[in-house]
N, C-alpha and C positions, 0 to 999 in steps of 0.2 A: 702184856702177856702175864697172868697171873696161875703160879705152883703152890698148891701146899706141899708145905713140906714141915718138917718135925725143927724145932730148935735147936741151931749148930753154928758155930763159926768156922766149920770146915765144909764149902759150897761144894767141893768136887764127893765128900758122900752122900749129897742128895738123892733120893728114888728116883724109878721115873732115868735110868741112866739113859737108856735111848733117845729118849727126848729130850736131856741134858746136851746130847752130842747133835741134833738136830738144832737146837739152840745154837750151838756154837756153829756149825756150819752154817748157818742162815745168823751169821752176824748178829747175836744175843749175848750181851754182859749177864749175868744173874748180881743178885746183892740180896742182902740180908738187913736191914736197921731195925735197933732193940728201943722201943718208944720209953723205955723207963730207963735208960742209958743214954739215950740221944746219940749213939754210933752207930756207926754202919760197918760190914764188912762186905769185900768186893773180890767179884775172881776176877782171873789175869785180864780176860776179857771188857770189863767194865775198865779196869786201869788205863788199857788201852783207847778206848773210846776217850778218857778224859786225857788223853793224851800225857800221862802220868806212869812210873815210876811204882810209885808207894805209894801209899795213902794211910794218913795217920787214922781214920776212921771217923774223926770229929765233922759233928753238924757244923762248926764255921770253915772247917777247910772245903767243905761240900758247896757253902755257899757261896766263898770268898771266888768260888771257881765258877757262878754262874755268871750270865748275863744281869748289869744291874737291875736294867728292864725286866727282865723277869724273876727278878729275886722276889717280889712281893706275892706272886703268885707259887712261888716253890716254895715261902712260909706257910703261906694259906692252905696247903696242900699237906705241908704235914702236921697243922693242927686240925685238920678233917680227921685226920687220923685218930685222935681220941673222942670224936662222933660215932655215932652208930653207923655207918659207912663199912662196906666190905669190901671195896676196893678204893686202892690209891694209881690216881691217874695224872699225868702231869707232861706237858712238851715245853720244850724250856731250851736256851743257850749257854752255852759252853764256852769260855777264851780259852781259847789252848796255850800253853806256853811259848809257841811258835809266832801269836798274835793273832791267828785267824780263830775263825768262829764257825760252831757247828750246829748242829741241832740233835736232840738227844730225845728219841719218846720214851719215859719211864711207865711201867706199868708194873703195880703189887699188888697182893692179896693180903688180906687184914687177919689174924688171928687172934680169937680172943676168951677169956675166960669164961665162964660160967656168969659169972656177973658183967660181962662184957665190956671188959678193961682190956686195950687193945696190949697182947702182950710181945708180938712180934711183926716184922711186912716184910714179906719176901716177894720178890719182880727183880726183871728183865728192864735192861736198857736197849736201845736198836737206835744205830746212827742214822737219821732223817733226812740230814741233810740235801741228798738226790731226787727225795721226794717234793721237801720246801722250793727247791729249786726249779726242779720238773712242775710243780703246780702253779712256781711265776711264767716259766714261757707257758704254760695253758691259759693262763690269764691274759698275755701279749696278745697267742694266738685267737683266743676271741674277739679283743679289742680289735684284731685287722679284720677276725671274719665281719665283725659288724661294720667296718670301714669298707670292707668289700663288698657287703649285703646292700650301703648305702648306695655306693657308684654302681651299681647293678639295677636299682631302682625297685628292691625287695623292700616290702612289707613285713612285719610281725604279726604274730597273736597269739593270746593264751585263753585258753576254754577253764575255769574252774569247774571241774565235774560235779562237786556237792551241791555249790551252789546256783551254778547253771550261767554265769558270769561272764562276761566274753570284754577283754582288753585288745583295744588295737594301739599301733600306733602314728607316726602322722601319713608312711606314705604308703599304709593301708586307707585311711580315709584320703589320700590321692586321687587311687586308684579307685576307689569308690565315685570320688566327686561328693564326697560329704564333709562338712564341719564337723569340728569337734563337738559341738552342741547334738547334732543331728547322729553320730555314730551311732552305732547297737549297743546294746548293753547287755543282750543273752541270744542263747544261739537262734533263738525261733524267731529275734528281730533279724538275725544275720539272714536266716531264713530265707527272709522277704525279698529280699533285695538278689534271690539269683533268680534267672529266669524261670521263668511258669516250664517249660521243657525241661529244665535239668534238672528240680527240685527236686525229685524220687530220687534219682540216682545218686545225691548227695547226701541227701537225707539215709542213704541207707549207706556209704561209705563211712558215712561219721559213727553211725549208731554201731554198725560191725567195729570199727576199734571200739570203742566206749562198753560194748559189750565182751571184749576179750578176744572176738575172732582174730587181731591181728593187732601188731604194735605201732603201725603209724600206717597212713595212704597218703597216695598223691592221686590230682585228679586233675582235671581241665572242666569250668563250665563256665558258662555267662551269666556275665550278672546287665541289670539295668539300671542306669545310674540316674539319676533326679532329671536332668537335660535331656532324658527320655533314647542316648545312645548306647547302645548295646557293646559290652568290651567283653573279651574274653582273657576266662583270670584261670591261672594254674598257683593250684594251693598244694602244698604240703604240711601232714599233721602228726605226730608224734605220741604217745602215750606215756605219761609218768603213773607209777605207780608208786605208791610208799611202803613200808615195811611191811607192813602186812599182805602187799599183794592188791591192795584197793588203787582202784584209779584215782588220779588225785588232779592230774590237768594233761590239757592237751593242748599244745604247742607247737608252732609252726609257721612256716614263708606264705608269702600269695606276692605274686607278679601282674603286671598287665601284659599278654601275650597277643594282646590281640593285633598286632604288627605280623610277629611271625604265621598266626594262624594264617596271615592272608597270603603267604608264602607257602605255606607246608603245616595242614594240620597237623599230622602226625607227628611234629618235632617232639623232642624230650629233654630232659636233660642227661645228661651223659651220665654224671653220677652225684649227689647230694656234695653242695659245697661245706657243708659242717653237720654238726651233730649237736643233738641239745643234751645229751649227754655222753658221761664216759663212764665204760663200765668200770668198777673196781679193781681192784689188782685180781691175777688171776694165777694164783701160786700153788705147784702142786707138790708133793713130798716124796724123794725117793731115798734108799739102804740098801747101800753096797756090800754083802759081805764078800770078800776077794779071794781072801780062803775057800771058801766052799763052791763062791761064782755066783751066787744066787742074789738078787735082787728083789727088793720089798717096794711097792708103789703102793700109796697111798688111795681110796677111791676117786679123785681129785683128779689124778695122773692118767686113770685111764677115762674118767668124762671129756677131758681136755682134748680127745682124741676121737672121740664119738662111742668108746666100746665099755661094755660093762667090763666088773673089776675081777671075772672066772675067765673071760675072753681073751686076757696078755699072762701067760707064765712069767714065771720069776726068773728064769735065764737071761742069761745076758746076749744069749743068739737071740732071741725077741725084739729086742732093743733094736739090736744089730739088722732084725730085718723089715725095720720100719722106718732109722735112719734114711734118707736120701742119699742114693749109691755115690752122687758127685759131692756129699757132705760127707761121707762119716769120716775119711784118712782121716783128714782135717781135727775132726772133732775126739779122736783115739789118740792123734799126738798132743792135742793139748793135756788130754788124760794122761798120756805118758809121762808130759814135763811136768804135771803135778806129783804124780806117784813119785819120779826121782828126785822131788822137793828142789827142782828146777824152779817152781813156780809156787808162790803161796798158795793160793787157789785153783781151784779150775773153774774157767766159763767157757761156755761156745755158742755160739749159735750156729743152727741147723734147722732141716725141713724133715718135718714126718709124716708121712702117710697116716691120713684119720681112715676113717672106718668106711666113712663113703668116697674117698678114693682122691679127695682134695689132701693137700702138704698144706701142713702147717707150721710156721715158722716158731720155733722153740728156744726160749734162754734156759741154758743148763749152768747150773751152780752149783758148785760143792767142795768138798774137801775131807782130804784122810784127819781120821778121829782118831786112829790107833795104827801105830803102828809096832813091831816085833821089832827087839832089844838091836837085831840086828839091819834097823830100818824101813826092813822092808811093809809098806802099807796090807794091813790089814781090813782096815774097814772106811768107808768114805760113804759122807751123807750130803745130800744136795738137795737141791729143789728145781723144779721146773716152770717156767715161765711162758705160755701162749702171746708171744709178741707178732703174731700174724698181721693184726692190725697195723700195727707202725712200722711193718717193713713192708705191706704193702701202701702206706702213704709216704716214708721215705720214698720208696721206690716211685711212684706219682711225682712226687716234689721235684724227685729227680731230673723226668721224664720231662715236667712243666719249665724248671729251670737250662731244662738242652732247650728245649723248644724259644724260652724267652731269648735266650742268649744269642740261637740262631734266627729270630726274626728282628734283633738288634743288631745283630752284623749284616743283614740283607737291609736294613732299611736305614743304616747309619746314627742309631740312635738309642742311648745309653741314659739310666737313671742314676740321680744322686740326691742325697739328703742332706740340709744343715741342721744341726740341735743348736736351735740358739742360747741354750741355757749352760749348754758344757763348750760349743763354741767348734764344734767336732764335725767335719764334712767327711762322709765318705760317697763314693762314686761306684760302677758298674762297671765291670771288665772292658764293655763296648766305651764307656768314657775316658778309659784308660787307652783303648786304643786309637782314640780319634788325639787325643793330646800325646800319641805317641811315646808314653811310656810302659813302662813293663806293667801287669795284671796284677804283681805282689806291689805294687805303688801306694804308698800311705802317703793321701791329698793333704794340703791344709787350706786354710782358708787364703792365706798368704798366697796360694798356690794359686787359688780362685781369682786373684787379683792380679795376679802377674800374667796368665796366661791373657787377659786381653790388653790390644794397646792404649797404652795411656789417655789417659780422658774420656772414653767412650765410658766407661762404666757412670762417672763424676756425670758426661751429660747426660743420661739416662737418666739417672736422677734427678738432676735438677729441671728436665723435660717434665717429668710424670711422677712428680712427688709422689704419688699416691698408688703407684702401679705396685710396688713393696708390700704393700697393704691385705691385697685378697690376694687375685693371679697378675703374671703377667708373661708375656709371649712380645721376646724382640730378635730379630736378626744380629749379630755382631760379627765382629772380624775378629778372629782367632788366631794366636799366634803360639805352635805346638813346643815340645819340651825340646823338640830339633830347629826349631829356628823358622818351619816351614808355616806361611799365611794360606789361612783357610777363614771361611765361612760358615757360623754356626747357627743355629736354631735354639736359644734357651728357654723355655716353658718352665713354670713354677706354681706353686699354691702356699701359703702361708697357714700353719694348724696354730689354732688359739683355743688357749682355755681363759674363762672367766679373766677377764683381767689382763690377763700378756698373751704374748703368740709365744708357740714352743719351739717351733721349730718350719722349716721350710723344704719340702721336696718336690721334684719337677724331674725335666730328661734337657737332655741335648743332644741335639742333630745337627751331624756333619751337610749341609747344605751346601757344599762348595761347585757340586756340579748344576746343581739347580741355580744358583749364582751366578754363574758365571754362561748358563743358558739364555737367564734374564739381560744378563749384559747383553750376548753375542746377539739377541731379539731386537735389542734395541738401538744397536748397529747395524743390522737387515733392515728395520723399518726405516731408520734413517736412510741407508742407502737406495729403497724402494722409493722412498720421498721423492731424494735429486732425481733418479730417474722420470718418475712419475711427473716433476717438474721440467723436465729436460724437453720430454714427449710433448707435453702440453705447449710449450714455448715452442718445439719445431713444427706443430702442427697449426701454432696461427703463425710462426713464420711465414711458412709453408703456403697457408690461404695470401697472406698477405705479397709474397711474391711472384703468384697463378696470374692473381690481381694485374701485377706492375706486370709482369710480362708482354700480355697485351698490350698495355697502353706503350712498350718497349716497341712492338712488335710492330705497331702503329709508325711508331717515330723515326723506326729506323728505315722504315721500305719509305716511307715519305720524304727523308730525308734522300736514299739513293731516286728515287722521283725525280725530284726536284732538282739534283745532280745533273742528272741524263737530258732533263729538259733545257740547260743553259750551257752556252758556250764554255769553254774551256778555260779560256780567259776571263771568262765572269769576273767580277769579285765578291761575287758573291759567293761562290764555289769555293773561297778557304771558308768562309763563315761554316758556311753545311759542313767541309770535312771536320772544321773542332766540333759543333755540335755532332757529328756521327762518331766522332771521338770519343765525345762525353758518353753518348750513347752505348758504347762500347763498355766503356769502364762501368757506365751502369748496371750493362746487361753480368757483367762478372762480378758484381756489387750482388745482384740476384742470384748468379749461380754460386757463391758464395751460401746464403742464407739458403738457397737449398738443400747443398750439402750437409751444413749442420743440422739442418730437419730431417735430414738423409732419402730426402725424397729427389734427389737430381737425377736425371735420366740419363746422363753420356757418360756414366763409369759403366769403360770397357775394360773388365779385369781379363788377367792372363799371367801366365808362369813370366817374373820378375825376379831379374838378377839383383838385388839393393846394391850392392858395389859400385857402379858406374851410376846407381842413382845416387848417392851418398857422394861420392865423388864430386859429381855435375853442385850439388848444392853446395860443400865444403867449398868449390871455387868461386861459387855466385855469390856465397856470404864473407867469404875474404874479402872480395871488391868492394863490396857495403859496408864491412863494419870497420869501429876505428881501430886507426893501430895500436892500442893501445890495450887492445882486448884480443888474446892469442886463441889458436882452433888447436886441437889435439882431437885427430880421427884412432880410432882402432877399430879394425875391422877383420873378424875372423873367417878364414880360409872355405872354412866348415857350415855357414848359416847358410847355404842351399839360395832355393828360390821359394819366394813367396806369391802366392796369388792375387795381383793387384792390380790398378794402374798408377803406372808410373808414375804419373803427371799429377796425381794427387798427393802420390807420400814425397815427393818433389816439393810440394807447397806444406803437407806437415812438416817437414823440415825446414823450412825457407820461415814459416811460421812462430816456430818452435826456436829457430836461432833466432831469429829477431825478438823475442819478450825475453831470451835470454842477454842478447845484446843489452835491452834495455835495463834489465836489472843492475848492469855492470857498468851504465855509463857514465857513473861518476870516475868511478875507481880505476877504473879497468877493472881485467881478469883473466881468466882461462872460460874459452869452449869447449868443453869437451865430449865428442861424438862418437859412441860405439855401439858395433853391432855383432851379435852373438846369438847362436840357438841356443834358445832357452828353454824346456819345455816351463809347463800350466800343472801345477798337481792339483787334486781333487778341493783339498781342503783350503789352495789358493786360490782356486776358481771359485769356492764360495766367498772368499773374503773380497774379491774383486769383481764379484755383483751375479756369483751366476754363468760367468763363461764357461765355454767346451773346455776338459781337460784337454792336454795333449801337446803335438810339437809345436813351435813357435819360434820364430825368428822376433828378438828384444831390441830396438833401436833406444838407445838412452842416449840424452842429451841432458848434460848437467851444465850447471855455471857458478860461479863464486859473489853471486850479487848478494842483495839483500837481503833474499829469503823471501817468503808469506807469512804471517800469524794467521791463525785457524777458520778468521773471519774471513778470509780473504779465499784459503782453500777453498772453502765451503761455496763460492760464489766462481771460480777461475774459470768455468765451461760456460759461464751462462751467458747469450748473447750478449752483448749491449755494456757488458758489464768490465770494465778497466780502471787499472790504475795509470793508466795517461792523461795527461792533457787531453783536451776537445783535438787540440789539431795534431797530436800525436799517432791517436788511434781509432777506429771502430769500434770494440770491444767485441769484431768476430772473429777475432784472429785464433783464440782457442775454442772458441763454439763450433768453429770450421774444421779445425786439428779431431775435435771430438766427435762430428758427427763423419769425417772421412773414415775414422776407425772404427767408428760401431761400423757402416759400411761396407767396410772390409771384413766383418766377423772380429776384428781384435777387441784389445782394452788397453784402456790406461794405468798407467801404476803411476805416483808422486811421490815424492818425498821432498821437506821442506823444512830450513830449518831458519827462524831468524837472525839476521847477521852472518849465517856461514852460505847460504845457498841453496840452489835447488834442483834438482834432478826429475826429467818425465821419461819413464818407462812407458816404449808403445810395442805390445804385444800384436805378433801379426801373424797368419796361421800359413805352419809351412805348406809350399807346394810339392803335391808328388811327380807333377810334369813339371821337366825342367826344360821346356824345347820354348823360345820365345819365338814369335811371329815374326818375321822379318814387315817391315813397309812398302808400299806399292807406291809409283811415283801418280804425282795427281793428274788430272786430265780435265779440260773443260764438257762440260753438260751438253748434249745436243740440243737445239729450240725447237719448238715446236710446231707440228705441221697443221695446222688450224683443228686439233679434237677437241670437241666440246666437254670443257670442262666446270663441273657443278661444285661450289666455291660455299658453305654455310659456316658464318659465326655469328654468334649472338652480338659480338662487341663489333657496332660499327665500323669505325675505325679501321680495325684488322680487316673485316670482310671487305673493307674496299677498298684499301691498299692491297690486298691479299688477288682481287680481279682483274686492278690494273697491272700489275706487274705480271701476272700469266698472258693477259693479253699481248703486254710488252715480249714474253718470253717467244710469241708466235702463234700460241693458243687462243682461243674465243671461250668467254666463259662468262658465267650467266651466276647470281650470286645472291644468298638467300639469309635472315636476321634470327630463323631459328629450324629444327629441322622438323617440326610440324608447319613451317610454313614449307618446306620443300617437300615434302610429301602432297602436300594437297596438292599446291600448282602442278608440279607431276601427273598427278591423279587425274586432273582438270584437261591438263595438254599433257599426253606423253613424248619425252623427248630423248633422244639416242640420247645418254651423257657418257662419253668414255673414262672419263675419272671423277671423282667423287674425291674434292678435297673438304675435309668437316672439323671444326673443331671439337676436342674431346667431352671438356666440361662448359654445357650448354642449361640453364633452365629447362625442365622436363626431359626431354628423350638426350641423351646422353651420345657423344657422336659414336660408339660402337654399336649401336642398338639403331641409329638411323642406317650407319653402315649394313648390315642386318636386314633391314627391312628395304633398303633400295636394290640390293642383290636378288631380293625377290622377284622385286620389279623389271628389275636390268639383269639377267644373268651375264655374268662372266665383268659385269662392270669395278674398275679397277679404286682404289683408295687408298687416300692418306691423311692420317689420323694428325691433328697439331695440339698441341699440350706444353702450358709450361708446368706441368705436373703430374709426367707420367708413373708415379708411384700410385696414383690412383687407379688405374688401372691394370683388374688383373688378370695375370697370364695365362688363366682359363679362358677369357673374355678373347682373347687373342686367337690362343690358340683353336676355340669354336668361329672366330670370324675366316679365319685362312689367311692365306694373300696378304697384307697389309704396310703398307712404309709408315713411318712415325716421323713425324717433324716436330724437334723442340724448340717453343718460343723462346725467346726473342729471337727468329730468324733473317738473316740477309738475306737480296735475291739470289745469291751463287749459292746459297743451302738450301732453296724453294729452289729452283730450278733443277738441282741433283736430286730432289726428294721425285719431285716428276717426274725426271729420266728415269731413275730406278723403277718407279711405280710402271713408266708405260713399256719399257726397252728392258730393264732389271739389268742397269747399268747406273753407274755413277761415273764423275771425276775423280773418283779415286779406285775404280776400278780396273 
């Protein structure tokens, strides 16, 4: 700022007093320096600024006090002075006595003789500082906009208007699909390349700013790129203009939108992410006089607002009624604390009604210039400031940084930066929260190292030397500033300049429920597995014991045959009964292996007391095992009845204590048997494969053997599979235990631990009938009175043991190899048959389906179905056939001859 003024060393008689006091309210030193003296003189103000006292006036104490750095330049500055030069202009550093440093804009006016010998410089000092500073974060703030321009996948360009020039840069020719060789070089090449449709309307977008109609556009058109595909590009263009008002270039973004267009033409962007320029300060002047009330606004003060400068009075109700009514208390007590010199200054910020009916956000500054002997303010001068702008992108920033914040707490996942060069980590509130310390938490890098557990960082790197390098993305295990283990997500990028990297920023995410999801997934699939292995293995049991059944079925009627045919006294009649012995313990060697397939057909469940069944077994495994190994029963009052039969959780028991005996038979031990309602909760029922919630009577049987190791677990249901000797075991003894409780609807629980022992929890689902059946005493079968009885199995064997023995029974019966062969011969001769004995699973027609079709033929004709594997067939089948008795192989004649009676009388021997 440069004054004439007349030559004086007394600054406070200067001309021009109003804008002396204007000076001083807007932070202006004045000084004086006499070029043929080399001194200066300084008002209080300039003192102040040099953060001084006194000042002797001399060129070296002036110098001695700048920056060395720019002492060269505040020489050179005032030897311009004895040039033809009419002003002296100069920005320069300051140490203050305190140590720190300022920045000072000096501005003079040159005064000079007739011969033009410079005879005096009078100027203004104005402390900078806020400004130097304010234009480094504007410099920051670019550097991210263009690191945000990058990750967004924006383009640049600049249009020289003179020379018609056009600059792009590279992920403009991206989006193009051009080499740098092949780019435009003026706008009529850029021209070219948009599509033949949208040429006009671009061509008249660009030429309207370029011609002044407007200061930038945006637009959307398509261009066609070498590859001959069509993309759609949204540009934004800008206009500069230079001091005179000439256009000077045009500048601006371009994207590839052609993603979104296939979404939503119509999209936009919401609001411009930068600006390619910022306008200048925007200061306007106002004079308070308080005495009188009246107020002086510069024409500055009232453009600032939209209104010419006849359209605002000079009253202070004026002011007053364009304040914003929820600003102004506010902004009159800070005025207050000023005038009582509560406050050096006054500032406020406020909103004021402009002229078209928008608030605009305003910085007011000022201060009393004069006051009366008895303090009271007289007169006070300020300035006004239009900060609309940057309270509306505060306000934005604001708004972006809720929004960040809250979609880091909703997704678990927080930013942090390291400066490799200062060594300086700092984190995001959400990274504060997941390592559970407080939000005012100052990290260090130390910090970075402790929160994970030892080694995992050391083998990360020595894994993926090279992962440090650009990015890298690893899972780890986290351990928070409370002691609590989690699971995190670290993501990073490494920023390098020429030569080193600077620095390193990335996020992390709390992944500990995703973690530990992948875990429980891969406990489900495991468990799906054994199952899935269980099924498989009971369903060729299953075949394979259908199989033996028959050839059972065979042996055993042939053997009673062969009985019935020789004297008493034979000797050969013990032979048969070991052989039908053997035959016996076979045929439960099969009903066995069914069981576990869970396909056996004689579990008759019903409301079971476990008490006297638990009981019965406690007394049968006393007798068997050694003494050396003690039983301890406990059995609660309270576990109800459960829906079963007896005779099988009889043998999981008898089962279940025997592999515990064996655990124990070195050592001895304890057995220990208890029974208890236990209920199933939801999230146990998933961890135990899927069962029904709900009530449940727990039989646990623990023991103090040796335990299982994991390998052994993994394999203890599976058929075949034991740790005995050959002549100790089967290895069905828990295949049997496991498929009686799937059976039942229950499950198994284990636990197992090596060298202490091991415990089986069998879950059984309580009954709500608790009335048990009493038993009927048996009674022999009636024989038969000669009905023709029709006899079909495909296996030999069976069908003719299966005709002599009916015949034996008193019956006449006539006997067929498949039941397409009984249907023709029928068809051929028809023949009264009054029952209809068939086997189940036949080659082709299936004996329900011959049943079926012989009733056609014979109504009212009677049947019994024989199967050693009536899981195959189902209960619809049945219950669409009517009428029907089941015989399961391996049968004796006293089970075939009750199955008859029942069929023809609908009586039994146990009836």
């Amino acid at each position: 700022m440069a004054t004439d003024v007349s030559p004086t060393s007394d600054l406070s008689n200067l001309p021009n007093h109003r804008l002396n006091l204007v000076a001083e309210a807007a932070g202006l030193g004045l000084w004086e320096w006499d070029p043929a003296t080399q001194r200066s003189t300084w008002d209080q103000r300039t003192l102040q600024l040099h953060g001084l006292v006194e000042f002797d006036g001399s060129r070296e104490a002036w110098l001695r006090q700048i920056h060395p750095e720019d002492r060269p330049a505040a020489i050179a500055a005032l030897q311009n002075v004895s040039r033809k030069n009419d002003d002296y202009v100069l920005d320069y550093r300051i140490n203050l006595p305190d140590g720190s440093v300022r920045y000072l804009e000096s501005r003079g006016l040159i005064q000079r003789d007739a011969g033009g010998h410079a005879q005096r410089v009078i100027g203004t000092e104005r402390d900078i500082t806020s400004r130097i500073e304010a234009a480094a974060k504007q410099r920051t703030l670019n550097e991210r906009l263009q690191l945000a321009l990058r990750s967004v996948n924006y383009g640049t360009w600049e249009l020289n208007v003179a020379s018609g020039r056009v600059m792009w840069d590279d992920p403009m020719l991206e989006i193009y699909g051009l080499s740098r060789e092949a780019a435009p070089s003026t706008r009529d090449t850029w021209i070219r390349l948009i599509h033949p449709a949208d040429v006009t309307a671009v061509r008249a977008t660009v030429v309207g700013v370029l011609e002044g109609r407007s200061a930038s556009y945006e637009c959307t058109f398509r261009i066609t790129r070498p590859d001959g595909a069509v993309r759609h590009v949204q540009e934004y263009g800008y206009l500069q203009r230079d001091a005179s008002g000439r256009s000077s270039r045009l500048a601006g973004l371009a994207r590839d939108v052609t993603a979104e267009k296939a979404k939503n033409e119509a999209a936009e962007l919401a609001e411009q992410r930068w600006q390619l320029a910022i306008e200048g300060t925007n200061e306007a002047v106002w004079d308070w006089n308080i005495e009188r009330g009246t107020v002086y606004h510069d024409n500055q003060w009232a453009r600032m607002l939209g209104y010419a400068s006849d359209e605002i009075d000079d009253s202070l109700d004026a002011w007053r009624k364009l304040v914003h009514p929820d600003d102004l208390a506010a902004s009159e007590n800070y005025t207050l604390d000023h005038l009582s010199q509560r406050t050096p200054l006054y500032q406020a910020e406020y909103r004021m009604r402009a002229k078209g009916g928008d608030w605009h956000w305003i910085l007011d500054r000022g201060k009393v210039v004069t006051r009366a002997p008895d303090g009271r303010a007289l007169r006070m001068v300020g300035t006004h400031t239009d900060i609309t702008d940057r309270k509306n992108l505060e306000k934005r920033l604001q708004r972006t940084d809720e929004l960040a914040d809250q979609v880091s707490r909703l997704a678990h996942i927080g930013g942090w930066e390291f400066d490799l060069q200062t060594s300086r980590l700092r984190w995001s509130g959400e990274v504060s929260r997941i390592y559970e310390v407080d939000e005012d938490y100052v990290p260090t890098i130390d910090d970075a190292r402790k929160i994970f557990p030892a080694g995992v960082l050391e083998a990360i790197q020595a894994s993926t030397p090279s992962s440090l390098l650009e990015t890298f993305d690893h899972e780890l295990p986290l351990i928070t500033a409370k002691g609590r283990n989690i699971w995190v997500r670290v993501l990073g990028r490494v920023e390098t300049q020429p030569g080193q990297s600077t620095r390193i920023h990335g996020a992390l995410q709390d992944i500990t429920g995703q973690h530990q999801a992948e875990t429980d997934r891969r406990v489900l699939e495991n468990q799906l597995f054994q199952v899935q292995k269980m099924e498989t293995l009971g369903t060729l049991s299953g075949g394979i014991a259908h199989d033996f059944n028959n050839l059972l079925t065979g042996i055993l009627g042939y053997h009673e045959l062969a009985a019935d045919s020789i004297p008493e006294d034979h000797p050969a009649r013990a032979c048969l009964a070991e052989a039908r012995n053997a035959s016996l313990r076979a045929r439960e060697l099969v009903e066995q292996i069914l069981t576990f397939s869970r396909q056996s057909s004689e579990t008759e469940q019903g409301p079971v007391d476990l008490r006297p069944v638990v009981e019965e077994a406690r007394r049968f495994l006393r007798s068997t095992l050694p003494a050396n190994i003690g039983i301890e029963t406990e059995i609660d009052a309270a576990c109800g009845f459960v829906n079963a039969d007896a005779t099988q959780i009889h043998q999981v028991i008898l089962n279940l204590g025997s592999n515990a005996a064996h655990a124990m038979r070195t050592n001895g031990g304890t057995l220990k048997l208890t029974v208890r309602p236990r209920p199933i909760t939801p999230e146990q029922g998933a961890r135990l494969g899927g069962v029904t919630p709900g009530k449940y009577v727990c039989i646990s049987m623990s023991d103090t053997g040796h335990g299982m190791d994991e390998a052994t677990l993994r394999r203890i249901f599976e058929p075949f599979f034991t740790t005995k000797n050959t002549s100790e075991g089967t290895g069905l003894g828990l295949a049997v235990v496991h498929g009686i409780v799937r059976a039942h609807r229950g499950v198994i629980d284990l636990e197992s631990t090596v060298g202490v022992g091991t415990t089986f929890h069998v879950y059984l689902p309580m009954s709500l009938d608790e009335s048990a059946a009493e038993p009927t005493p048996l009674r022999p079968a009636p024989r038969g009175e000669g009905e023709l009885v029709c006899v079909v199995d495909d296996e030999g064997l069976v069908g003719r043991f299966t005709k002599a023995t009916i015949e034996k029974l008193g019956y006449e019966a006539v006997s067929f190899g498949s039941a397409e062969e009984c249907l023709t011969a029928w068809q051929a001769n028809p023949v009264a048959y009054r029952l209809l004995v068939t086997d189940q699973t036949m080659p082709g027609m299936q004996g329900t389906e011959l049943a079926t079709a012989m009733r056609k033929l014979i109504p009212g004709l009677l049947v019994v179905i024989m199967s050693g594997h009536f899981s195959k067939i189902y209960s619809r089948e049945l219950d669409e056939l009517g009428q029907v008795e089941l015989l399961a192989k391996p049968f004796t004649t006293e089970q075939l001859s009750n199955a008859l009676s029942q069929a023809l009388h609908g009586k039994t021997s146990s009836s």
